[in-house]
Each structure stands twice: as C-alpha cells, then as structure tokens.
Biopython code that builds the backbone (N, CA, C, O; Angstrom):
import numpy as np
from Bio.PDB.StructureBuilder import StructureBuilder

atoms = [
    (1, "UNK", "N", (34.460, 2.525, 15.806)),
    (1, "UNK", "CA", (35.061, 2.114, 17.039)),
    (1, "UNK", "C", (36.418, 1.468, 16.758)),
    (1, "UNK", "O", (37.411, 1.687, 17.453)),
    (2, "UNK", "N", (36.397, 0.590, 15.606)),
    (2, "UNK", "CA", (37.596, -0.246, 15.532)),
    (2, "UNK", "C", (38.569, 0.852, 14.896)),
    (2, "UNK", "O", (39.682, 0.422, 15.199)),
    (3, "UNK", "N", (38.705, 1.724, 14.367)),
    (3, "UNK", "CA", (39.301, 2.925, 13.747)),
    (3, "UNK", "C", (39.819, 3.709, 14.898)),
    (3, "UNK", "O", (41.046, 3.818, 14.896)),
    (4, "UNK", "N", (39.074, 4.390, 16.066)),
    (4, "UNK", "CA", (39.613, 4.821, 17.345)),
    (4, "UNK", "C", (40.365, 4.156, 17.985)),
    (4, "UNK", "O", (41.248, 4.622, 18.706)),
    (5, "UNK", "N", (40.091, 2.775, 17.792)),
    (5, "UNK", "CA", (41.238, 1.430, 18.516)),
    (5, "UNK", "C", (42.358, 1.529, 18.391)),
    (5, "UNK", "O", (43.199, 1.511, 19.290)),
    (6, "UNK", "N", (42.554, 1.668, 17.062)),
    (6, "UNK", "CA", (43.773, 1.954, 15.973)),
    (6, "UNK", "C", (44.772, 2.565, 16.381)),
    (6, "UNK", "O", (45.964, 2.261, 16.415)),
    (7, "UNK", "N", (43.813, 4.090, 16.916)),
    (7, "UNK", "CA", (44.906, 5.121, 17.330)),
    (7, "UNK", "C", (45.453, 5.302, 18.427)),
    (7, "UNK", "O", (46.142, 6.307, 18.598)),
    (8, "UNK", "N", (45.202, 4.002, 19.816)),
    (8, "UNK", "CA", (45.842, 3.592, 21.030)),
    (8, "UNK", "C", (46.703, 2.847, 20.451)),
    (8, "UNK", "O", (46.622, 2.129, 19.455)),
    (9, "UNK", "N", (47.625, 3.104, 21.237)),
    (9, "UNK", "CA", (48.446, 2.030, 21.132)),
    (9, "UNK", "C", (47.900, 0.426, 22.304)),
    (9, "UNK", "O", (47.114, 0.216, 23.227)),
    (10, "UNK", "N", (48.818, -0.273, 21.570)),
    (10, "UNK", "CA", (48.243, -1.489, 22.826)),
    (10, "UNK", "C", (48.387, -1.928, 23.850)),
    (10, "UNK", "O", (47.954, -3.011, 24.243)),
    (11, "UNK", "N", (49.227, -0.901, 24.632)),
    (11, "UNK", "CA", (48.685, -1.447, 25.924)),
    (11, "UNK", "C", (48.278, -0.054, 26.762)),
    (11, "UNK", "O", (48.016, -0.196, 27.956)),
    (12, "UNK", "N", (48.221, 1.140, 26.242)),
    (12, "UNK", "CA", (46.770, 2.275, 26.431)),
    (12, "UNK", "C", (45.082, 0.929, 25.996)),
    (12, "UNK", "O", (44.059, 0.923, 26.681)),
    (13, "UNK", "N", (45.235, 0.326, 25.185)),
    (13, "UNK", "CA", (43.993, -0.330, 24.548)),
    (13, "UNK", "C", (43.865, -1.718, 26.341)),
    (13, "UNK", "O", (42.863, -1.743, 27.055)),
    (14, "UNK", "N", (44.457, -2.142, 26.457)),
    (14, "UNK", "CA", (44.423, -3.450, 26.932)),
    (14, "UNK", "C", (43.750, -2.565, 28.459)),
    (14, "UNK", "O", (42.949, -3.093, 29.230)),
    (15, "UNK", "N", (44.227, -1.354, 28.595)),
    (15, "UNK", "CA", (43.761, -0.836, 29.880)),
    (15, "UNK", "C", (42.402, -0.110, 30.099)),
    (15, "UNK", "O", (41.815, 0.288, 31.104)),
    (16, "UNK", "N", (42.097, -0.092, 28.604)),
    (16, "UNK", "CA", (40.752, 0.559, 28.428)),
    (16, "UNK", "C", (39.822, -0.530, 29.026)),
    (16, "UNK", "O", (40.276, -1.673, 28.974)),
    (17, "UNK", "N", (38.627, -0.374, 29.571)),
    (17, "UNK", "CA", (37.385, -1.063, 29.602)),
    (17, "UNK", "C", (35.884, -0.806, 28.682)),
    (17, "UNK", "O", (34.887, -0.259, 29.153)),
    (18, "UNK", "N", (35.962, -1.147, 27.789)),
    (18, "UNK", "CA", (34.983, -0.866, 26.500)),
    (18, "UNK", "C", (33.841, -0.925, 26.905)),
    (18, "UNK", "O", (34.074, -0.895, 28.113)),
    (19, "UNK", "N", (32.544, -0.999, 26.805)),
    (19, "UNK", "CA", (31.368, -0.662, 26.890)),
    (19, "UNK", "C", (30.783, -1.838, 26.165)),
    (19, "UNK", "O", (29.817, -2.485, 26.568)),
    (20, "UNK", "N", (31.546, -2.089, 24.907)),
    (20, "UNK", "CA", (30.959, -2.784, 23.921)),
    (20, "UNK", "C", (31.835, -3.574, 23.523)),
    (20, "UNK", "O", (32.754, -2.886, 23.078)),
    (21, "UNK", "N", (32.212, -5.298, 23.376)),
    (21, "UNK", "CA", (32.591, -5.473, 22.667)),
    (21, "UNK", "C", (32.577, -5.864, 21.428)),
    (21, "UNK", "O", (31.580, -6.560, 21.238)),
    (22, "UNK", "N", (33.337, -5.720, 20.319)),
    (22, "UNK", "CA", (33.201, -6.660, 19.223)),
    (22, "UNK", "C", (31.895, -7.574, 18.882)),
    (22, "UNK", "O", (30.993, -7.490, 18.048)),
    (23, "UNK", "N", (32.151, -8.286, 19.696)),
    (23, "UNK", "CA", (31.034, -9.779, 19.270)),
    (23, "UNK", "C", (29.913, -9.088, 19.417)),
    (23, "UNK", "O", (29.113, -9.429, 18.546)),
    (24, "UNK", "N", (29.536, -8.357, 20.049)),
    (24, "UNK", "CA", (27.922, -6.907, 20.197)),
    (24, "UNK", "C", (27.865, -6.524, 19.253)),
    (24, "UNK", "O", (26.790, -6.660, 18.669)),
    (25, "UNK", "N", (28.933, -5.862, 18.594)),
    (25, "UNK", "CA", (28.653, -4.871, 17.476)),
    (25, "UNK", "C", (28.446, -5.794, 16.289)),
    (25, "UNK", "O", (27.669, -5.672, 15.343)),
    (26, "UNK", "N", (29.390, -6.815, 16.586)),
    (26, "UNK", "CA", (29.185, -7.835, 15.334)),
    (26, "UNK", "C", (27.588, -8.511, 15.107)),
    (26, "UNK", "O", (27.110, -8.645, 13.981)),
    (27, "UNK", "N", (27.000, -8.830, 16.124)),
    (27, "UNK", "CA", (25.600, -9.386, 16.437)),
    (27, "UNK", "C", (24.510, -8.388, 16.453)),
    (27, "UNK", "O", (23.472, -8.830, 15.961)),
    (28, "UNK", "N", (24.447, -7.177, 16.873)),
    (28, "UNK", "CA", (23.561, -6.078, 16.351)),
    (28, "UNK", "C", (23.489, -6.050, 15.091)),
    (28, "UNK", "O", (22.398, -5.963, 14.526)),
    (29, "UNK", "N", (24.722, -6.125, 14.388)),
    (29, "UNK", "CA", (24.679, -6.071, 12.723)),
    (29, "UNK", "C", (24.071, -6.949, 12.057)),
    (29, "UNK", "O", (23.296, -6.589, 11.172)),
    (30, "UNK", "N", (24.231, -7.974, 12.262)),
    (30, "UNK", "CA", (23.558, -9.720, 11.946)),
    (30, "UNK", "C", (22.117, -9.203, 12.583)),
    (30, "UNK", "O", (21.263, -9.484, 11.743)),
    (31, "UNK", "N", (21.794, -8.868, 13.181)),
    (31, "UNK", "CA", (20.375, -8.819, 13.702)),
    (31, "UNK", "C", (19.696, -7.548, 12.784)),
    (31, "UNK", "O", (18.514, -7.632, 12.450)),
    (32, "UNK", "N", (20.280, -6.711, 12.510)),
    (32, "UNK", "CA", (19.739, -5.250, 11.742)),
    (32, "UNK", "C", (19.562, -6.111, 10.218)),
    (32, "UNK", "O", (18.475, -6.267, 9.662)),
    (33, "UNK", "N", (20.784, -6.583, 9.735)),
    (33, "UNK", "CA", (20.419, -7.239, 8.357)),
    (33, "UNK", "C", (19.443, -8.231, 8.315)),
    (33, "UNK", "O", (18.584, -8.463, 7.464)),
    (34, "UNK", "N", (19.700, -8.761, 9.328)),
    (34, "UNK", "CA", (18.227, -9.737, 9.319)),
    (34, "UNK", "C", (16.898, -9.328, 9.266)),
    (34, "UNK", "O", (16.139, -9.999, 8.565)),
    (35, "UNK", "N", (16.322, -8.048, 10.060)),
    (35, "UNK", "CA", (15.514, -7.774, 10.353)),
    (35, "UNK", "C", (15.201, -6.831, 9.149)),
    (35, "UNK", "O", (14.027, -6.470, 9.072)),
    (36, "UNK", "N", (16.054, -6.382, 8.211)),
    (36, "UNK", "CA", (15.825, -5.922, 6.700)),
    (36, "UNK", "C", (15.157, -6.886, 5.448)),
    (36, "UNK", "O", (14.148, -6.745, 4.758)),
    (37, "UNK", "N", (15.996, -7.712, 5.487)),
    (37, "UNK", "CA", (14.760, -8.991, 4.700)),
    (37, "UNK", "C", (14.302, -9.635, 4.974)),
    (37, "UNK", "O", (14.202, -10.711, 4.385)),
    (38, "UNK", "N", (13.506, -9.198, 6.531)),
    (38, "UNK", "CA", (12.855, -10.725, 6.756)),
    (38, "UNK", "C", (11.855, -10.182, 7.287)),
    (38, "UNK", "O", (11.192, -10.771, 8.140)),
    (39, "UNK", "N", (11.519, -8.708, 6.784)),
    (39, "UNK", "CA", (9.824, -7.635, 6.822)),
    (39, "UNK", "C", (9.176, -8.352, 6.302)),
    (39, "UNK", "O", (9.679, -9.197, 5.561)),
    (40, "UNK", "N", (7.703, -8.270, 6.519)),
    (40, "UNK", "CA", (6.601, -8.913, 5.170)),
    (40, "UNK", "C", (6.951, -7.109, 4.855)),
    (40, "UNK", "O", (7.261, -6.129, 5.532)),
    (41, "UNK", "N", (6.652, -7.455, 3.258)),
    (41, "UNK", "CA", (6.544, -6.530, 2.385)),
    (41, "UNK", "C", (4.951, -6.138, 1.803)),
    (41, "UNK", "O", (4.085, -6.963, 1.511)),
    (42, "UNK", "N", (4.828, -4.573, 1.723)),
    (42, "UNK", "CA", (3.628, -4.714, 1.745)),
    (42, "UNK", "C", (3.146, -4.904, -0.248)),
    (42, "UNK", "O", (4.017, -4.930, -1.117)),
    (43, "UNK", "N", (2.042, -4.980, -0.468)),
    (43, "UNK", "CA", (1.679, -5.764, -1.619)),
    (43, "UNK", "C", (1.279, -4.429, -2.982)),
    (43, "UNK", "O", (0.464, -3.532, -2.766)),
    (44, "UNK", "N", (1.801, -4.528, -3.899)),
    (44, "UNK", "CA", (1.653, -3.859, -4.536)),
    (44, "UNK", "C", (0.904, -2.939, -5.203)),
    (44, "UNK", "O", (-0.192, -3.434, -4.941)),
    (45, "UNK", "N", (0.586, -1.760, -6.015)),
    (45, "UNK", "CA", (-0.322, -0.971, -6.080)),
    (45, "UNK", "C", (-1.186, -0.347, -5.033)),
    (45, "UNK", "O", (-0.962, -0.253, -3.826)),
    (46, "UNK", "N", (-2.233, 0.070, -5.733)),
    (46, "UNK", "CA", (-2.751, 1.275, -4.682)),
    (46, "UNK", "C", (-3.733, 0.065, -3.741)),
    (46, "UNK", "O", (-4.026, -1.091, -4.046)),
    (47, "UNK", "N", (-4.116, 0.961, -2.367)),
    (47, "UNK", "CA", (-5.166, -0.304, -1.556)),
    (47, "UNK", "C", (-6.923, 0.020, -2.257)),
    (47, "UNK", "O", (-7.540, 0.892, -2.869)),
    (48, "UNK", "N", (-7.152, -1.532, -1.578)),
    (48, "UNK", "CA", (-8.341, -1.236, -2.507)),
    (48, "UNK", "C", (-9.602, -0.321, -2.023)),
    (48, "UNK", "O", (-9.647, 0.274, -0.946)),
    (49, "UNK", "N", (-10.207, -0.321, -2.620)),
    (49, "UNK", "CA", (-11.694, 0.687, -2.084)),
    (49, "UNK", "C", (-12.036, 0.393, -1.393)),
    (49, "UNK", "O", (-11.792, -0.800, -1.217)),
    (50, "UNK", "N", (-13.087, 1.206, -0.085)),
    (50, "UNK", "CA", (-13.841, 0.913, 0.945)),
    (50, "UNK", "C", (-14.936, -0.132, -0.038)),
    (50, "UNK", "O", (-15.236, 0.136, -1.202)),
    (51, "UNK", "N", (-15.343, -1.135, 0.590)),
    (51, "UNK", "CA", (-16.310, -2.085, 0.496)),
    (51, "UNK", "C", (-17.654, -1.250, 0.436)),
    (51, "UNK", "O", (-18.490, -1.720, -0.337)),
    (52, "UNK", "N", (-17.950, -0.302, 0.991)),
    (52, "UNK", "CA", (-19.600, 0.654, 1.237)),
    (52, "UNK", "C", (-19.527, 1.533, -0.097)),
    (52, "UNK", "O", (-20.528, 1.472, -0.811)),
    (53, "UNK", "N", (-18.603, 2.241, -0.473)),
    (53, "UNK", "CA", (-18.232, 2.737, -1.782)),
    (53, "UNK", "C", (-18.403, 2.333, -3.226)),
    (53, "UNK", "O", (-18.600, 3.055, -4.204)),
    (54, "UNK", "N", (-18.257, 0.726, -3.130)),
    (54, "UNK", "CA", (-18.698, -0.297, -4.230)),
    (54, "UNK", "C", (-19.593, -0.840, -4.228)),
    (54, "UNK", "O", (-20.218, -0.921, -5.285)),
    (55, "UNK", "N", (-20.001, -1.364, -3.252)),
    (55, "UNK", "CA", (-21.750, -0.898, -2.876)),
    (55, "UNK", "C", (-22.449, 0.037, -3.591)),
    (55, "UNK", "O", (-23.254, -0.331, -4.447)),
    (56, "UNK", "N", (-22.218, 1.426, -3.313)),
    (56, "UNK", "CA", (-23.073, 2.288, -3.848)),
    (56, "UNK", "C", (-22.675, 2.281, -5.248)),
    (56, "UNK", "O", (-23.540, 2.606, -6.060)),
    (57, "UNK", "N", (-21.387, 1.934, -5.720)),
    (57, "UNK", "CA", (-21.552, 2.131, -7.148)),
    (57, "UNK", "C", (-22.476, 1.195, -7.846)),
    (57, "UNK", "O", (-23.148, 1.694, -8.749)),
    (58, "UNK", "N", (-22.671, -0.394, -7.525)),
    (58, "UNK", "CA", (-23.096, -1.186, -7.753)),
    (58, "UNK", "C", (-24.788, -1.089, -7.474)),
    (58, "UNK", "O", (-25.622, -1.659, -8.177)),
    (59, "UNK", "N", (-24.968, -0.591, -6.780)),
    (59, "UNK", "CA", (-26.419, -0.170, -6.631)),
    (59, "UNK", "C", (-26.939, 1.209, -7.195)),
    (59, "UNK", "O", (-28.119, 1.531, -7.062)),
    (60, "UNK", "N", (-26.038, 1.991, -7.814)),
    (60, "UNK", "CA", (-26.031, 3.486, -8.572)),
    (60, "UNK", "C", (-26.563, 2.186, -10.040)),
    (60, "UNK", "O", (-27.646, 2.312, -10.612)),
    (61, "UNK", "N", (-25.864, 1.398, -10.286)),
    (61, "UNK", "CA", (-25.949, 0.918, -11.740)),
    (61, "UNK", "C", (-27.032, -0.113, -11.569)),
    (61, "UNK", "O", (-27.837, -0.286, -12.483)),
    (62, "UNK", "N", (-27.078, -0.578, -10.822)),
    (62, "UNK", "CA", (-28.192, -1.574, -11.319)),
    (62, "UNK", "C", (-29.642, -1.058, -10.930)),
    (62, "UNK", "O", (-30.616, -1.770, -11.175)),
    (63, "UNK", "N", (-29.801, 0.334, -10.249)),
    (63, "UNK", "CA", (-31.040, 0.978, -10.321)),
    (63, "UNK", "C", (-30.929, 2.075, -10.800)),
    (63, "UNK", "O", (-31.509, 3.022, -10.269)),
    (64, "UNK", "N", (-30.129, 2.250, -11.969)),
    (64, "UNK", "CA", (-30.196, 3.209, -12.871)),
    (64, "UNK", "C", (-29.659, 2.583, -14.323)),
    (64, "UNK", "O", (-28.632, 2.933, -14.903)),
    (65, "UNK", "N", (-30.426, 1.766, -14.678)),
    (65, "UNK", "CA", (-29.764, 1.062, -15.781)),
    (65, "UNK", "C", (-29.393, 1.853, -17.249)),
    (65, "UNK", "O", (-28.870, 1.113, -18.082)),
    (66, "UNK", "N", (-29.579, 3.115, -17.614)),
    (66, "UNK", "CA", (-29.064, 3.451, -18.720)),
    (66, "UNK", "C", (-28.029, 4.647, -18.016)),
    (66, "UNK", "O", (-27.714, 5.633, -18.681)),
    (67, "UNK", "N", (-27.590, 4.475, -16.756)),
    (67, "UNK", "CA", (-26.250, 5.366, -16.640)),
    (67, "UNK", "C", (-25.351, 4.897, -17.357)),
    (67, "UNK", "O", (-25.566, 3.891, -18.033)),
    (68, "UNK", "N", (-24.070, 5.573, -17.360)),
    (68, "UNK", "CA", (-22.701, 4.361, -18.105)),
    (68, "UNK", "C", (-21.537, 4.796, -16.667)),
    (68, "UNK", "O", (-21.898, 5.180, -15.554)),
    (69, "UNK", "N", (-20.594, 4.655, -16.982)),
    (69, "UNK", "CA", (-20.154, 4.545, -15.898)),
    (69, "UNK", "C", (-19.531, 6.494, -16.130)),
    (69, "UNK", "O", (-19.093, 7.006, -15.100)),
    (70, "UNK", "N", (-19.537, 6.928, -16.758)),
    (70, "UNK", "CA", (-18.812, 8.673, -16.541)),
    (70, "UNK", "C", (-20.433, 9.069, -15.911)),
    (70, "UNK", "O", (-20.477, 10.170, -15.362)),
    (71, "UNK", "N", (-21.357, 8.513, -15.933)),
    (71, "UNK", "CA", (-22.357, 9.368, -15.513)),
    (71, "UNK", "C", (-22.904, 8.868, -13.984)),
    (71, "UNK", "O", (-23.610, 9.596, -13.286)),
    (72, "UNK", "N", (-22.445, 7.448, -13.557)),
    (72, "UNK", "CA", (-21.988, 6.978, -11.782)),
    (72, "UNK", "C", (-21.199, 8.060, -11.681)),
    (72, "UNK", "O", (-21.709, 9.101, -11.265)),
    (73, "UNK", "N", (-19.947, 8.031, -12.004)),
    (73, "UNK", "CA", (-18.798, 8.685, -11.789)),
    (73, "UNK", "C", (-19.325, 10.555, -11.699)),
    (73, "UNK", "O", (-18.618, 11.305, -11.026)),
    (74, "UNK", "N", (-20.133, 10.922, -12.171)),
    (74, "UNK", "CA", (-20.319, 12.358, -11.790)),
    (74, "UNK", "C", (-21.666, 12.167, -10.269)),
    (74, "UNK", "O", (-21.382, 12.580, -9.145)),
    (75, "UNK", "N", (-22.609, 11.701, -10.487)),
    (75, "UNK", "CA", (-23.441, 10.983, -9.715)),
    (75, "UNK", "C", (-22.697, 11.379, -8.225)),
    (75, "UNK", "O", (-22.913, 12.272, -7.405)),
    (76, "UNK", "N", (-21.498, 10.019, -8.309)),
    (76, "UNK", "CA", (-20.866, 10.373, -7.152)),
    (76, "UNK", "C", (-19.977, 11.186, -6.367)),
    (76, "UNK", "O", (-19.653, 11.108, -5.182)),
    (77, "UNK", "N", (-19.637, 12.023, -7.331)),
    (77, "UNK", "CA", (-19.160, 13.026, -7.253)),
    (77, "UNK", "C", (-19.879, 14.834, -6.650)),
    (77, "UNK", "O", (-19.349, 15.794, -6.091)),
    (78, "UNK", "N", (-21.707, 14.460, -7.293)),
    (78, "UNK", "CA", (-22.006, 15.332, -6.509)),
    (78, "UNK", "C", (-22.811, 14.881, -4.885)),
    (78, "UNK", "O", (-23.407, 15.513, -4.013)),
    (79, "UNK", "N", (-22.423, 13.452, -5.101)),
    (79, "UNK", "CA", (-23.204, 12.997, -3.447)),
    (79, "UNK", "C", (-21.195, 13.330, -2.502)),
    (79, "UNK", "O", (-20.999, 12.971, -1.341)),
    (80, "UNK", "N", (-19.945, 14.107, -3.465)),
    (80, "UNK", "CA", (-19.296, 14.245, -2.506)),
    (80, "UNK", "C", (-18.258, 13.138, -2.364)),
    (80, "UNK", "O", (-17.398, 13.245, -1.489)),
    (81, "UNK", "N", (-18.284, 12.222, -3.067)),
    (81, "UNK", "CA", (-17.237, 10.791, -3.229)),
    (81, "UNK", "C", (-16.246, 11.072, -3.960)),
    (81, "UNK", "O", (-16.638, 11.217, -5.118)),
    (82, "UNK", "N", (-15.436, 11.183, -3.885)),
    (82, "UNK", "CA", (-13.911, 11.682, -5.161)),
    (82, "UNK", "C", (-13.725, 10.388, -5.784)),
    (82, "UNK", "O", (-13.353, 9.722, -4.818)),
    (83, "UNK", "N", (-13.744, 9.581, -6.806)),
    (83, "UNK", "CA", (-13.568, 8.440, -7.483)),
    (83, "UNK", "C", (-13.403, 8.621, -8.688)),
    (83, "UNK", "O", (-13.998, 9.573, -9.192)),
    (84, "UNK", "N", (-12.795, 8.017, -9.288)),
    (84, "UNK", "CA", (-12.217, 8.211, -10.918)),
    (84, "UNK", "C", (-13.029, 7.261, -11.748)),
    (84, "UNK", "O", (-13.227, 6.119, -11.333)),
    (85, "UNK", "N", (-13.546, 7.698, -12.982)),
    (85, "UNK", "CA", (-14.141, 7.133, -14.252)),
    (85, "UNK", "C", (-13.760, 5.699, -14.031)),
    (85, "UNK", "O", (-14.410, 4.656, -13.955)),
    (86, "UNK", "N", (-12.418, 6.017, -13.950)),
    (86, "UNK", "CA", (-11.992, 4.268, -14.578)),
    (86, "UNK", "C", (-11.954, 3.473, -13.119)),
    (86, "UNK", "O", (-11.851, 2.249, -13.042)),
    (87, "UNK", "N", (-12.044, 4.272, -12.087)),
    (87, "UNK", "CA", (-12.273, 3.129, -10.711)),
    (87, "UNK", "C", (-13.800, 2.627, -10.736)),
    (87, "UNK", "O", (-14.223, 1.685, -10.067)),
    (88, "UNK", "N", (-14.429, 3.283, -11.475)),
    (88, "UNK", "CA", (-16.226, 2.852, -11.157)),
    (88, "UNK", "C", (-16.090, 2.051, -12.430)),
    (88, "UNK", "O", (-16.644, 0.953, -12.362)),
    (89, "UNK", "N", (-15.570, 2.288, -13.423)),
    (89, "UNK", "CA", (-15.313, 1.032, -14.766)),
    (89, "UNK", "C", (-15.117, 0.010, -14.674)),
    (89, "UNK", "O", (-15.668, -0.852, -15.359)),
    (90, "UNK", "N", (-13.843, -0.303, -13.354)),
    (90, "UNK", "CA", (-12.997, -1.185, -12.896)),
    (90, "UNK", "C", (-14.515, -2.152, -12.037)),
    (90, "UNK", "O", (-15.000, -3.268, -12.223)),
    (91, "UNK", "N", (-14.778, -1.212, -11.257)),
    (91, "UNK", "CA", (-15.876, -2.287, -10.347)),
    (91, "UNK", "C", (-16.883, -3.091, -10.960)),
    (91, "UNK", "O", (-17.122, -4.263, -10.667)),
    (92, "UNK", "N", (-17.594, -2.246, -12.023)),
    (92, "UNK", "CA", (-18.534, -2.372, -12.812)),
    (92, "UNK", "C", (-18.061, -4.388, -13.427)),
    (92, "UNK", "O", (-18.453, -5.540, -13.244)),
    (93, "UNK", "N", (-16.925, -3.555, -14.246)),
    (93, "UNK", "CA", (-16.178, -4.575, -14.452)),
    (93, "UNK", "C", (-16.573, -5.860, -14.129)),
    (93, "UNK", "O", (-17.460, -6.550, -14.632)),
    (94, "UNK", "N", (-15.535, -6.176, -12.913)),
    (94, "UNK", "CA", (-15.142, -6.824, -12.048)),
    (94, "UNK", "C", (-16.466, -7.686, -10.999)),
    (94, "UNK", "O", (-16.270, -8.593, -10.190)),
    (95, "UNK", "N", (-17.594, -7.129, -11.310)),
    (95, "UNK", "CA", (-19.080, -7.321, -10.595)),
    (95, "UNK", "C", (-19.855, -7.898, -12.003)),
    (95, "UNK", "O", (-21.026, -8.260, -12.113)),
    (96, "UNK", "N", (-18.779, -7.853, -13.045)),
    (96, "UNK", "CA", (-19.602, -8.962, -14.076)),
    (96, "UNK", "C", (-20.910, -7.471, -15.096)),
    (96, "UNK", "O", (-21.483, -7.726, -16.155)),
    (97, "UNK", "N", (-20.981, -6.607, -14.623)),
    (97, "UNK", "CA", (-22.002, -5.575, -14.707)),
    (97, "UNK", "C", (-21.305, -4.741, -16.366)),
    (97, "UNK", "O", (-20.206, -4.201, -16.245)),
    (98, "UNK", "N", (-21.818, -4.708, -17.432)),
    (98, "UNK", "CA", (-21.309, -4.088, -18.591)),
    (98, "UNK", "C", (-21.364, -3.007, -18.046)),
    (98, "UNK", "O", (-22.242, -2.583, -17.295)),
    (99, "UNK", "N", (-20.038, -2.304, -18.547)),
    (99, "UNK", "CA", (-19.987, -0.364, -17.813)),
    (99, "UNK", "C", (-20.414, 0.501, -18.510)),
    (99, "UNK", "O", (-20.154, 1.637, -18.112)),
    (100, "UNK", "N", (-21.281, 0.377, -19.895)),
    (100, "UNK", "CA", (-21.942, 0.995, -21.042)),
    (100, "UNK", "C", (-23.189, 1.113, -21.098)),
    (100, "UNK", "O", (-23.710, 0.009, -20.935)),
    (101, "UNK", "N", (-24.089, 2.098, -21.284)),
    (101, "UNK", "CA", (-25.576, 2.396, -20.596)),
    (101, "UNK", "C", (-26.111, 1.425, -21.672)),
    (101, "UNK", "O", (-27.341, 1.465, -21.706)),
    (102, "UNK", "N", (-25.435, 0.347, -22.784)),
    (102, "UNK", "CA", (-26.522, -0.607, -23.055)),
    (102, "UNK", "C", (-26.809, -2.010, -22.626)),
    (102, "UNK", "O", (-27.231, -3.006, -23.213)),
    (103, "UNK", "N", (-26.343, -1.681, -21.088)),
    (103, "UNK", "CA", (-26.838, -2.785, -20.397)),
    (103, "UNK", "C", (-28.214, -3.498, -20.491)),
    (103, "UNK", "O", (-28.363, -4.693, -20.236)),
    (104, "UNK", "N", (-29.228, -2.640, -20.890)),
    (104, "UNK", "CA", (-30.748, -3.061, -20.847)),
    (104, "UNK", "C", (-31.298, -3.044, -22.343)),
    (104, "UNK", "O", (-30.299, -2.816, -23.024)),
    (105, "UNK", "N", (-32.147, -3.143, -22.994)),
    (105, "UNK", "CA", (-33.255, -2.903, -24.093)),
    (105, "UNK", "C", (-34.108, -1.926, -23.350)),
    (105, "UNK", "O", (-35.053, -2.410, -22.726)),
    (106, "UNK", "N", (-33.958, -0.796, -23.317)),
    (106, "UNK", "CA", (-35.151, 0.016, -23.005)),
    (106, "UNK", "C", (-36.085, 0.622, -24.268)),
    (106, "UNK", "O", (-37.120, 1.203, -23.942)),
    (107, "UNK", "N", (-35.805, 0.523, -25.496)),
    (107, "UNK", "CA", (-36.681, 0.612, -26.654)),
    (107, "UNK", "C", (-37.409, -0.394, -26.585)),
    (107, "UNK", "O", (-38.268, -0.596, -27.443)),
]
sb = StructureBuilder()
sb.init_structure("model")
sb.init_model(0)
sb.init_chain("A")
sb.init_seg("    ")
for serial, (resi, resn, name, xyz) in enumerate(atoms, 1):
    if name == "N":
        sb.init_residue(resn, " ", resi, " ")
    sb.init_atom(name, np.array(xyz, "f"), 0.0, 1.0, " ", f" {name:<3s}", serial, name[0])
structure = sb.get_structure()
C-alpha cells in the first residue's frame, strides 16, 4: 500500500479516501506477531497410547507370564492392534513389569 502511495503524487494522495489507514495496518501486524508466539505449543513426540490398549497389554502379560514382549506384540497383532515391539516393551517397562518371559520360576 505504502509503495502505491509513492506513485501519487501529493495532492492526487490528500484527495484519495483510503479504506485503511496506516495505524490499521500497523496494529493488524502487532496483533498477527503476537498471536505467533503467544500459541500454546503442542508437546513433543508422538501422542500417547489409548489407555484400553495398555490395558490389554498389561493384562496379555500378567496372564500369560512366560510371553516376552515380541510374543504380546504378535498376540496383538493377530487380535488386529498394529503396535510395535518396542511400544509393548516401553509399557511393560514403565508398569514396573520385566519385558522378558523370565518374569516367573516356572521350573
């Protein structure tokens, strides 16, 4: 806009009636930059698992105590669940639960 201004001369300009002035364009701008850092940002990595999903892994392992976790991980795969080795590792994990079928003494 201020570039088209340019190419009136000034008093073609003084006779114009603008739409917009200045202090608008100047304050939309202040308001656009503002409204750029002052998003919540969302939080890093992937989101976490459905809650019913860890459930079943957690109940796959503790009533199947010599699975390990690649053998949850196929388990759920043929009940149809797409989940990765190391996401059922991760839970196992994380639930305090060893992810290695020698969780028990079964000898």
């Amino acid at each position: 806009m201020a570039a088209l201004l340019r190419m009136v001369n000034k008093q073609q300009c003084a006779r114009l009636v603008l739409l917009v002035t200045p202090r608008s364009v100047l304050r939309w701008h202040a308001r656009l930059v503002a409204r750029k850092w002052t998003c919540p940002r969302r939080r890093p990595g992937r989101p976490p698992k459905p809650e019913a999903l860890r459930q079943l892994v957690l109940r796959l392992a503790r009533e199947n105590p010599g699975w390990g976790y690649r053998r949850i991980n196929g388990e759920l795969l043929g009940l149809g669940r797409r989940l990765g080795a190391s996401t059922v590792w991760e839970i196992l994990q994380k639930a305090g639960i060893d992810p290695a079928p020698q969780r028990t003494n079964q000898s």
